[in-house]
N, C-alpha and C positions, 0 to 999 in steps of 0.2 A: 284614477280609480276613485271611486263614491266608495265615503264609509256606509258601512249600515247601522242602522239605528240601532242592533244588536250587540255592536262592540260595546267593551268595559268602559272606555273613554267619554264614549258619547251618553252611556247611561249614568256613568256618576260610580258605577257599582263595580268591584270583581266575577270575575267569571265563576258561577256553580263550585264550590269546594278549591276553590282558590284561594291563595292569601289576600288580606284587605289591605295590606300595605303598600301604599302609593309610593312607587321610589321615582321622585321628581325631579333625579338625572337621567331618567329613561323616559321620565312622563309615561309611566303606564303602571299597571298593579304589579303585586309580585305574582310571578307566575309557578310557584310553589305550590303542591299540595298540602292541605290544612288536616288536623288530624281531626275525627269525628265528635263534634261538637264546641269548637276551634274557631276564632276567627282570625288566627294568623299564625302562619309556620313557624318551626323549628326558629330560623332565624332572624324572625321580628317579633319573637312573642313578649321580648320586654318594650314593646313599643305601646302594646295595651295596658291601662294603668287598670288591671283585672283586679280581684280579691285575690291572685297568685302571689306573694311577695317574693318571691326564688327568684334573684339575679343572677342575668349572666355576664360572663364575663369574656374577655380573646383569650386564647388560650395563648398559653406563654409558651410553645413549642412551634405552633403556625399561628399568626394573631390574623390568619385569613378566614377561621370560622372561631364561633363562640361555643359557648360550654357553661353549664349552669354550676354555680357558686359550690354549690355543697355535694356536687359530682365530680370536681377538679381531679380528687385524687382518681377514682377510677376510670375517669377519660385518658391520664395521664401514662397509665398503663398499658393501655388500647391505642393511641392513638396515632394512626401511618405517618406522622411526621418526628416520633421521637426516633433516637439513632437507636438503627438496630446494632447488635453483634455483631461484630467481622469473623467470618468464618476461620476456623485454628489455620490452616495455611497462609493467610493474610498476611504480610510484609508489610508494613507503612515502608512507601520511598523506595522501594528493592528495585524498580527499574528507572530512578530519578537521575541516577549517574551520580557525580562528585560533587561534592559540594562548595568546595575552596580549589582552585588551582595550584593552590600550596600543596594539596595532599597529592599529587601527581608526583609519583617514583619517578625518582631520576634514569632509571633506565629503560625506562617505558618512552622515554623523548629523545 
């Protein structure tokens, strides 16, 4: 297959409202949405050394996406990888069986 001269690759450039973040384990741009007037997403935007100073950081609950520095606490709140609640019927262990072969009644054997 022939690239076309239109691909990201061959032009140097990201695709229309795409991120400019080159990730050069893919060898290709990010292909995230930018937000309007943005030159790189959500999660390469500390890669731009902008007038923005707001660092991010991995989040200490999934360290698989990041979270801005002075937003921690309210990500923290929201975010689908802290432990939810166990609903009131919830037993820890109730079908795990015995735990020591010691506690095996003798008249059970």
């Amino acid at each position: 297959m022939a690239t076309s001269a239109s691909s990201p690759h061959a032009t140097g450039f990201p695709a229309e409202g795409r991120c400019g973040y080159y990730v050069e384990k893919k060898k290709r741009f990010c292909r995230m949405v930018v937000a309007a007037g943005k030159r790189f997403c959500g999660e390469h935007a500390g890669a731009a050394e902008e007038e923005d100073a707001r660092r991010r950081i991995l989040c200490p609950l999934d360290p698989k996406h990041t979270v801005y520095e002075d937003q921690l606490a309210k990500h923290l709140k929201k975010c689908n990888s802290r432990e939810k609640p166990k609903p009131d019927f919830y037993i820890q262990d109730i079908n795990a069986g015995l735990k020591d072969e010691t506690e095996i009644p003798e008249q059970l054997v």
